[in-house]
C-alpha positions as CSV (number, residue, x, y, z in Angstrom):
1,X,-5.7,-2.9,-10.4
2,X,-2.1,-3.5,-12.2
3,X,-0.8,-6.5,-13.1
4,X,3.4,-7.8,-13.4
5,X,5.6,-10.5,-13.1
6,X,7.5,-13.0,-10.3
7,X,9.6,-15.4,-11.1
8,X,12.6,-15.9,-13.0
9,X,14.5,-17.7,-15.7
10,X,15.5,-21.6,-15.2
11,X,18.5,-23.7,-17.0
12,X,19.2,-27.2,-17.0
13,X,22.1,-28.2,-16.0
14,X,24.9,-28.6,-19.2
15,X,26.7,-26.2,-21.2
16,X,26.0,-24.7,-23.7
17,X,22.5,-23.8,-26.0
18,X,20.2,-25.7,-23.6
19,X,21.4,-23.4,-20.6
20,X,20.8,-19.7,-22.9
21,X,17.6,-21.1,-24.3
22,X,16.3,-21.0,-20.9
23,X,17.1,-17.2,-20.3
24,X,16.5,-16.3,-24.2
25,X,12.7,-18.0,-23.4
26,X,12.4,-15.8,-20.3
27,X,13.9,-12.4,-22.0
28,X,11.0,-12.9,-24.6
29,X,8.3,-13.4,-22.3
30,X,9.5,-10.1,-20.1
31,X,9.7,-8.2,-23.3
32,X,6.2,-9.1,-24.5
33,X,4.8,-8.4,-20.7
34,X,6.1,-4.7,-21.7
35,X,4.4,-4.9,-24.7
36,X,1.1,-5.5,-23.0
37,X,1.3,-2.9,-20.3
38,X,2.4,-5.2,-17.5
39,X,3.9,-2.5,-14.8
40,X,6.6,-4.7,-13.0
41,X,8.7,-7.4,-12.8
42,X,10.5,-8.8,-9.5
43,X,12.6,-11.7,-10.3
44,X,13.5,-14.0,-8.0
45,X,17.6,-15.5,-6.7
46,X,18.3,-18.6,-5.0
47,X,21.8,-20.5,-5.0
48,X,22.7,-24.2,-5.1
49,X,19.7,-25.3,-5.2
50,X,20.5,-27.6,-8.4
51,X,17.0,-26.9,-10.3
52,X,18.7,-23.5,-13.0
53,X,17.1,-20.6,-10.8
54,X,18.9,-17.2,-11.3
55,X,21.3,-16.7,-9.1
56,X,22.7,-13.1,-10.9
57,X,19.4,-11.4,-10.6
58,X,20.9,-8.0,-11.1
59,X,22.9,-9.5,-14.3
60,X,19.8,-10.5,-16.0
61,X,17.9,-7.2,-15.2
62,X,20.4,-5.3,-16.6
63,X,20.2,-7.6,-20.1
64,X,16.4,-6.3,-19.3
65,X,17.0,-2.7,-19.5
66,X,18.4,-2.3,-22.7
67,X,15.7,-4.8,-24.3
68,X,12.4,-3.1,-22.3
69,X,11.2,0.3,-22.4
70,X,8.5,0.3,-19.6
71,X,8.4,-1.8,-17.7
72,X,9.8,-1.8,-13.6
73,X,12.7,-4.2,-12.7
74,X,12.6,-5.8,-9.1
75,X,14.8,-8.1,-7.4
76,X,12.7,-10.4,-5.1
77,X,15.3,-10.8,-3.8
78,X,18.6,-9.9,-2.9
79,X,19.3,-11.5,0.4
80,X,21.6,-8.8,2.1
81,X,23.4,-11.3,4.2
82,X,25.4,-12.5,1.7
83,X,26.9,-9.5,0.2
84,X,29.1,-6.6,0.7
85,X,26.6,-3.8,0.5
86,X,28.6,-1.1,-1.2
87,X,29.1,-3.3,-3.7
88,X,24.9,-3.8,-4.2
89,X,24.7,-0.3,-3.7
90,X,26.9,0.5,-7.1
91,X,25.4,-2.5,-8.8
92,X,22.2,-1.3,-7.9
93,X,22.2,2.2,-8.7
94,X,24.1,1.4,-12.1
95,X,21.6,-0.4,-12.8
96,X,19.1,2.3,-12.2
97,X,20.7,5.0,-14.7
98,X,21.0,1.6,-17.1
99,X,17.0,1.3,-17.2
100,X,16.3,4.9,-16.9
101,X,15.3,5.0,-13.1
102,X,12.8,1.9,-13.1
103,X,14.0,-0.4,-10.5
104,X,12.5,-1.6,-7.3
105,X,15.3,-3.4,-5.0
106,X,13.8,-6.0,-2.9
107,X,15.6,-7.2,0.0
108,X,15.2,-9.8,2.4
109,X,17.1,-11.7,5.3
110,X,16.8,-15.0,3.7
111,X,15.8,-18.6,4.6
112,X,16.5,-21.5,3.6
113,X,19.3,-23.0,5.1
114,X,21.2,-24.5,2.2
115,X,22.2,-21.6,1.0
116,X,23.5,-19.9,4.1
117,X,25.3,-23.1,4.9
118,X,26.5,-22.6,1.1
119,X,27.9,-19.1,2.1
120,X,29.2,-20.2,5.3
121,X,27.1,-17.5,7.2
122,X,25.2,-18.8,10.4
123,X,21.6,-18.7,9.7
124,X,21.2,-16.9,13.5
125,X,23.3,-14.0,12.2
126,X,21.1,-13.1,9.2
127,X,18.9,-10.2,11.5
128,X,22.4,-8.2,12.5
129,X,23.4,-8.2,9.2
130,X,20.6,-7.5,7.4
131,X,20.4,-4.3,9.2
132,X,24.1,-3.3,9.1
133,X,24.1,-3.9,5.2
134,X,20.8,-1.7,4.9
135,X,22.1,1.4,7.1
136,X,25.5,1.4,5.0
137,X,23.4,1.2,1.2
138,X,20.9,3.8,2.3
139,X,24.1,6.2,3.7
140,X,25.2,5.6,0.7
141,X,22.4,6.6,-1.6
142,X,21.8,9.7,0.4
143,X,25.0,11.1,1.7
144,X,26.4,14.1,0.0
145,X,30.0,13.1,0.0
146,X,32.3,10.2,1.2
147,X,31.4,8.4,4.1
148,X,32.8,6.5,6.9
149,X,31.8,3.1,8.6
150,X,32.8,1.3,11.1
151,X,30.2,-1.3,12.7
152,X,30.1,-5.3,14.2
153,X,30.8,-6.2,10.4
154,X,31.5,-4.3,8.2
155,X,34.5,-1.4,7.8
156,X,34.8,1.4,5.1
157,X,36.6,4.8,5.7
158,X,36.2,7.9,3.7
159,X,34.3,6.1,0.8
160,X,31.8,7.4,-2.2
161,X,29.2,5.3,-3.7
162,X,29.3,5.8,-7.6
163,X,27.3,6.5,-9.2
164,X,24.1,7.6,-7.8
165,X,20.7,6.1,-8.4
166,X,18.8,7.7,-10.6
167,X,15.7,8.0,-8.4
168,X,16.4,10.2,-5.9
169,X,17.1,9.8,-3.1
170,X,17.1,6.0,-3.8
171,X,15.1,3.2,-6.1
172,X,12.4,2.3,-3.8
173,X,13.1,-0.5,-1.2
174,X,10.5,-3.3,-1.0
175,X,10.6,-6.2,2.0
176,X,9.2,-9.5,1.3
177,X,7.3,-10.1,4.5
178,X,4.7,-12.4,5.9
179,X,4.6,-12.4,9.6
180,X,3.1,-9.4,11.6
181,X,6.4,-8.1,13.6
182,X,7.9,-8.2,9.8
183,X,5.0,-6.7,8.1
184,X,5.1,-3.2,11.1
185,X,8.9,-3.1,10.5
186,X,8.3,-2.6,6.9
187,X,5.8,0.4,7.3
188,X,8.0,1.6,9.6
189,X,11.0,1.5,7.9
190,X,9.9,2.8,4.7
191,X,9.5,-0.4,2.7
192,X,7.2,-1.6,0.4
193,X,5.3,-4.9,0.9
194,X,6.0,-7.9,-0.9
195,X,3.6,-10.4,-0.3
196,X,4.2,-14.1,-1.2
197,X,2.1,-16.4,-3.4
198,X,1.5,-18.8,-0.9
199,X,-0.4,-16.9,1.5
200,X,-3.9,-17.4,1.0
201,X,-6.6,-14.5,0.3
202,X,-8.0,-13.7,3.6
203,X,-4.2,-13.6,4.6
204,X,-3.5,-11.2,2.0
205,X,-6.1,-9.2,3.4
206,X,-5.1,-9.3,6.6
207,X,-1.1,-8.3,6.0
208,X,-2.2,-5.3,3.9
209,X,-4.6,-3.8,6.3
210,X,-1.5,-4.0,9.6
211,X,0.4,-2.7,7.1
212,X,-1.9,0.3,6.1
213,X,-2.5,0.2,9.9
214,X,1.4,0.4,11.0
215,X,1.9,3.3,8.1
216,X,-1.1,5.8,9.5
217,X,0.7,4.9,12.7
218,X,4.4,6.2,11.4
219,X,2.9,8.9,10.1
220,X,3.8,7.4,6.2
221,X,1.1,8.3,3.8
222,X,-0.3,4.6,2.6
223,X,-1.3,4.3,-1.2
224,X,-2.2,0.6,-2.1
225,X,1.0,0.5,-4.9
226,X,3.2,0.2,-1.9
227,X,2.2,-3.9,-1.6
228,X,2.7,-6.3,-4.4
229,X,0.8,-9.3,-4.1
230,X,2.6,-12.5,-5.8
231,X,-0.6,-15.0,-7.4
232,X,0.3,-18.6,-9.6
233,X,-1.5,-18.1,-12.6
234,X,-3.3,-21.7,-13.9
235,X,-6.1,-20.6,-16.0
236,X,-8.0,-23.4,-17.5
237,X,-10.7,-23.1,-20.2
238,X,-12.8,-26.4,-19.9
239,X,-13.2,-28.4,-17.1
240,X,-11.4,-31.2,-18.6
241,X,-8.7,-29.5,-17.8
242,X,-8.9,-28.5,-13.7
243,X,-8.1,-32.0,-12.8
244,X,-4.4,-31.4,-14.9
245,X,-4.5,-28.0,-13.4
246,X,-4.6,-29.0,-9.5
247,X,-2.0,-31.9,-10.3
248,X,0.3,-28.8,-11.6
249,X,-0.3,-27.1,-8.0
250,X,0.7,-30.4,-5.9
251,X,3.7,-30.3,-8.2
252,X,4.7,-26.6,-7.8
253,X,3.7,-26.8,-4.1
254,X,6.0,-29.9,-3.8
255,X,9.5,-28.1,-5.4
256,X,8.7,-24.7,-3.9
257,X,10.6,-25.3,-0.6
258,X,10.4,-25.0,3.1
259,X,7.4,-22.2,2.3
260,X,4.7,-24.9,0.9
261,X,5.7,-27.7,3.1
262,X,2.6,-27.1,5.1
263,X,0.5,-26.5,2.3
264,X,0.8,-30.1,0.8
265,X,-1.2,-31.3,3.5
266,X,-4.1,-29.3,2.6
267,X,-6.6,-30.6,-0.6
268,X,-5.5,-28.3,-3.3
269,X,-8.9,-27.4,-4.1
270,X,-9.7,-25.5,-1.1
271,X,-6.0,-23.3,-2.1
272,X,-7.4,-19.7,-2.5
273,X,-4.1,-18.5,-3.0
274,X,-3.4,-19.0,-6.8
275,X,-5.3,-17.6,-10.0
276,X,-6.5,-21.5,-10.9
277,X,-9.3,-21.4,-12.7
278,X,-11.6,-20.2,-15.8
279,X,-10.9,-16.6,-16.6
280,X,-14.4,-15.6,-15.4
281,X,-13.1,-17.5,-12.0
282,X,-9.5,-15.2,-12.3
283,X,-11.6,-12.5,-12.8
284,X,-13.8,-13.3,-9.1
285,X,-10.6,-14.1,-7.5
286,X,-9.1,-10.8,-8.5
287,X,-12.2,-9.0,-7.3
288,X,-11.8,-10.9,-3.9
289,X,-8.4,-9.4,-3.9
290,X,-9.0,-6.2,-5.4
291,X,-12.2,-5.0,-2.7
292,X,-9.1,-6.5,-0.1
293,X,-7.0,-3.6,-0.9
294,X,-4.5,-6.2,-3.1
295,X,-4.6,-4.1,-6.3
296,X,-0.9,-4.5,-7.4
297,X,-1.0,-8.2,-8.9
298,X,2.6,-10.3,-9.7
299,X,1.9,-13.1,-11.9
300,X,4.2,-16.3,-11.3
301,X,4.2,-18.5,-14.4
302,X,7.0,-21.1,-14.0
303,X,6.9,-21.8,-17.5
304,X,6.9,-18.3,-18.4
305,X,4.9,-18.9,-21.0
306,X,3.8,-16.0,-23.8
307,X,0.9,-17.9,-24.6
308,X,-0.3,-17.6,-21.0
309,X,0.3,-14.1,-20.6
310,X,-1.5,-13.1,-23.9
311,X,-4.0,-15.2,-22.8
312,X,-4.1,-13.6,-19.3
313,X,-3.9,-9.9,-21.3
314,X,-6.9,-11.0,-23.6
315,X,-9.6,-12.2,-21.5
316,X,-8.7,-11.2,-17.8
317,X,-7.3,-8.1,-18.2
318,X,-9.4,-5.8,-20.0
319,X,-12.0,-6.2,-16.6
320,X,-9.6,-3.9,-14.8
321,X,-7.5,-2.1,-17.1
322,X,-9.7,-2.1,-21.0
323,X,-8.3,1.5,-22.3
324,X,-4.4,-0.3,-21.7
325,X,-4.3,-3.1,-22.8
326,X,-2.1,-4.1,-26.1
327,X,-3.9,-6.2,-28.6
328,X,-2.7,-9.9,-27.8
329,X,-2.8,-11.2,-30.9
């Protein structure tokens, strides 16, 4: 089992210190992650939503190259609706050769509707140009020479994308997916599987074995890498503290969005899908997970918190990974 990150930096809203001491915070927590041997980190972009989330994923990543030497750099992700697509392809694939070949571009359709509304893009139109973008940035990556284009929106003629990713013949493309049509058009599409956090274990379960299912099908050799699994870490280390600890989930669940709104119904308690709990009960979970086929764990700390994650490397991880772990101290 490996372990990375989710999340992202947050800001408040003002100008000045207050707004880089929330991406100065976040830069030192990703840089001690590659310290301990964490393997990835997919940060997450969302616009207007008022509460500081990134919304220049690819911006901060690149910050993250030049201060990480290790670890893999994920966007989680960028919503191909919104953008020109030979435009993410450069960005993307500078930002490949910038960090030496470790990113992971995670894609999606999107939604929630405030930010499409924000964009001025119908919500209904987020399918047909999702794929559009995708065929023009993979032509891109892969095509000897220039290029041509011409589809329902999008026009180029006799164009080069510069320069060329690094990892050849592109930065692996992960999906975050959920439901089963999504999960089969990921294995056969060549993506990798980004699982959400909400989702609870026997769901997990369930999503990676259609999609180790749809690959055998496709004829795409399955290794359990290709799925990261997103888990809220809330380890506690008396039980005077689990009653604090659940409050924390109703409050998360609450901010989250349209993806928890059915999950505040539900007694928090009976939530199998975050890491709440004494290490030794982490360390059960995990197994749960691990025997499951979920071996490639994303944390998601939304205090991203180094405390926590030495914590995390000091008396969880060593049950999976003991020869490479750094000394949290």
């Amino acid at each position: 089992m490996q372990f990375g990150l989710f999340g992202g930096a947050r800001t408040k809203r003002g100008v000045g210190l207050e707004d880089s001491q929330g991406y100065e915070s976040f830069i030192d927590y990703v840089i001690e992650a590659d310290r301990l041997g964490f393997k990835q980190l997919f940060m997450v972009e969302h616009h207007f939503t008022g509460q500081g989330q990134v919304s220049s994923s690819m911006t901060v990543l690149a910050y993250l190259a030049a201060r990480t030497r290790h670890i893999r750099l994920g966007t989680a992700v960028v919503v191909m609706p919104w953008h020109n697509p030979v435009l993410v392809a450069e960005q993307v694939a500078t930002l490949d050769l910038l960090s030496g070949g470790r990113v992971d571009f995670g894609v999606g359709k999107g939604y929630r509707q405030a930010e499409f509304d924000g964009f001025c893009i119908p919500i209904d139109e987020a399918t047909e140009r999702f794929d559009e973008a995708m065929e023009i940035i993979k032509k891109g990556w892969i095509s000897e020479g220039r290029f041509s284009h011409h589809g329902k929106r999008w026009h180029y003629d006799n164009i080069v994308v510069e320069p060329s990713p690094l990892q050849r013949p592109h930065p692996p493309l992960w999906l975050a997916a959920g439901s089963p049509d999504s999960i089969r058009r990921a294995a056969r599409e060549g993506y990798n599987l980004l699982l959400d956090q909400l989702a609870q274990t026997d769901q997990i379960i369930r999503r990676i074995a259609l999609f180790k299912e749809e690959c055998q099908k496709a004829g795409r050799e399955y290794h359990p890498s290709l799925v990261a699994t997103a888990r809220a870490l809330q380890m506690i280390h008396s039980e005077s503290e689990r009653a604090e600890a659940y409050a924390t989930r109703r409050r998360v669940l609450s901010v989250i969005g349209d993806l928890a709104r059915d999950k505040l119904a539900d007694r928090v308690e009976d939530d199998t899908a975050p890491l709440l709990g004494t290490p030794e009960e982490i360390v059960a979970r995990l197994k749960e997970l691990e025997a499951g086929g979920a071996t490639n764990i994303l944390l998601v700390d939304p205090n991203a918190s180094v405390r926590n994650l030495q914590a995390f490397a000091r008396e969880v991880m060593p049950s999976f990974q003991p020869s490479r772990v750094a000394a949290a101290d």
